[in-house]
C-alpha positions as CSV (number, residue, x, y, z in Angstrom):
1,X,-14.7,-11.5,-4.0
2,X,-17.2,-9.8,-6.1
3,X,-16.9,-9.7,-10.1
4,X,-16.7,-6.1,-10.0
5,X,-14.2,-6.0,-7.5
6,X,-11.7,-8.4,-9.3
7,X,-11.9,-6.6,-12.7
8,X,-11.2,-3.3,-10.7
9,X,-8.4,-4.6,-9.0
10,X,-7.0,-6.2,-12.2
11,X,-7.1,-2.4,-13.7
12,X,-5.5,-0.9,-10.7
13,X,-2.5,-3.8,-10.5
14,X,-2.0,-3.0,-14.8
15,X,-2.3,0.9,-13.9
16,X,0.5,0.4,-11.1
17,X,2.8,-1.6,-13.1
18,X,2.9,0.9,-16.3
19,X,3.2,3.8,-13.4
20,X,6.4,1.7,-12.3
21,X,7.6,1.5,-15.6
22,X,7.5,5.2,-16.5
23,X,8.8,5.7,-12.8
24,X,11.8,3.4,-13.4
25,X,12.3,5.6,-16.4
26,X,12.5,9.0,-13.9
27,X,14.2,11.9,-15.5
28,X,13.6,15.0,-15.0
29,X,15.2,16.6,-18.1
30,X,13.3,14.1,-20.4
31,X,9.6,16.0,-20.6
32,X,8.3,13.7,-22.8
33,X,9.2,10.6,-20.0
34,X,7.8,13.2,-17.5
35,X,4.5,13.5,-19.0
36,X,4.0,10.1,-19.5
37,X,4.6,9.4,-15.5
38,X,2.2,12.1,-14.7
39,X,0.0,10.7,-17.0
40,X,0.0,7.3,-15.9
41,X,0.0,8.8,-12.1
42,X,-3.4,10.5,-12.9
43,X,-5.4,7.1,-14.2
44,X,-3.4,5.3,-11.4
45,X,-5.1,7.4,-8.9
46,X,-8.8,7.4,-10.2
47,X,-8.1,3.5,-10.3
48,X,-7.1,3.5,-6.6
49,X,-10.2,5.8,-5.0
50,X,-12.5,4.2,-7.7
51,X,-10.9,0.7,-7.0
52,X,-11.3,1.0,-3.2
53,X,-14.5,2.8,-3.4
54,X,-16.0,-0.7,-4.4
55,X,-14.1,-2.5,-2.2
56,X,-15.5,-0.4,0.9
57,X,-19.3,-1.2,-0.4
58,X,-18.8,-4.8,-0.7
59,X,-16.6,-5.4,1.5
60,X,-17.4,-3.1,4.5
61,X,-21.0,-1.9,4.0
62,X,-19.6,1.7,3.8
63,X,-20.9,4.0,0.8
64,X,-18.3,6.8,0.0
65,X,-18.5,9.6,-2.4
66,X,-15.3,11.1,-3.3
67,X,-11.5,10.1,-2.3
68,X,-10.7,11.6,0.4
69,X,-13.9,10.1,1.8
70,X,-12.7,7.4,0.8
71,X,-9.3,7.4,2.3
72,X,-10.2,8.1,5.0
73,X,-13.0,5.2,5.3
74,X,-10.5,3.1,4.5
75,X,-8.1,4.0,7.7
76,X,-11.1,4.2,9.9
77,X,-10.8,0.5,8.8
78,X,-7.5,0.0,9.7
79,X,-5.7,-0.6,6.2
80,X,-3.6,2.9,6.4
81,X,-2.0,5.2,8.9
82,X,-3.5,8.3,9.7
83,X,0.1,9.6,8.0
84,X,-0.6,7.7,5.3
85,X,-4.1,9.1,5.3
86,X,-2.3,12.7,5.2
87,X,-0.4,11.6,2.1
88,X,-2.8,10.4,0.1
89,X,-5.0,13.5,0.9
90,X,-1.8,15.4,-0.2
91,X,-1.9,13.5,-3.6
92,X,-5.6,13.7,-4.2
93,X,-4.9,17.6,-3.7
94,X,-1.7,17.2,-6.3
95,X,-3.8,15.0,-9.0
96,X,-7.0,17.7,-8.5
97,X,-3.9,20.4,-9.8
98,X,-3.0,18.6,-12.3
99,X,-6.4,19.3,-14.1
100,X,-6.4,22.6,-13.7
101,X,-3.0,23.9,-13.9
102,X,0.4,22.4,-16.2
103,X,2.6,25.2,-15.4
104,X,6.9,23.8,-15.4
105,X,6.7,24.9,-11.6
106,X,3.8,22.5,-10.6
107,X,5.3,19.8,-13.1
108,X,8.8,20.0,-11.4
109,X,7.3,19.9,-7.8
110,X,5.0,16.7,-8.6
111,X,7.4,14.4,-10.7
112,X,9.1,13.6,-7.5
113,X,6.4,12.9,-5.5
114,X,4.9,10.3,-7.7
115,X,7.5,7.5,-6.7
116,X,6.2,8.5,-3.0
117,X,2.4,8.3,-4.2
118,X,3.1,4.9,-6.2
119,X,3.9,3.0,-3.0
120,X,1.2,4.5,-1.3
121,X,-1.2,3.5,-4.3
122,X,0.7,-0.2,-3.7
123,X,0.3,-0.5,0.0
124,X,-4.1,0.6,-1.2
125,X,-3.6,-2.2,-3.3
126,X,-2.2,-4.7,-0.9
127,X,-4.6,-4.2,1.6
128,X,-8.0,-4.2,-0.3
129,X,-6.8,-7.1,-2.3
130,X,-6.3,-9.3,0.6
């Protein structure tokens, strides 16, 4: 495995494991706890793309630009479902929104499906780190 590729996948497994933590921590009264999981969702993601980005130019010869690209590269190559694919399209959508608007709706409709995009992010991880 590639230098590059090791110290990106380091990142990503240290990004998941403070996402878990916050997530284990789920409240949705406590803003403060809620803000730090959407937080710690946000560099999770740009890990996972970023992190599989690499691991599709070393590892498969494919050069992918942004992360749905990506994602879907990466079930082209058999290492997600094409429901999976769906999902993690669904979140790149979610973490795009969460740039450009805060609002208590979008924040109340997102917390929850963090703890579904974590063991998506895990099951990225899994499979690029074999």
């Amino acid at each position: 495995m590639d230098q590059t590729l090791s110290l990106k996948l380091a990142e990503f497994s240290k990004a998941l494991a403070t996402l878990k933590e916050a997530l284990d921590m789920f409240d949705l009264k406590n803003i403060l706890v809620r803000d730090a999981t959407i937080k710690r969702f946000e560099y999770s993601y740009e890990l996972c793309w970023k992190t599989s980005k690499v691991f599709l130019k070393e590892s498969k010869g494919e050069m992918v630009i942004g992360p749905k690209e990506c994602f879907k590269t990466l079930g082209k190559h058999g290492f997600l479902s094409s429901e999976e694919i769906e999902k993690l399209l669904a979140m790149v959508d979610d973490r795009n929104e969460t740039t450009h608007a805060y609002g208590e709706k979008f924040v109340q409709a997102l917390y929850p499906r963090i703890k579904e995009y974590y063991g998506l992010m895990g099951k990225v991880h899994g499979g690029i780190s074999r």
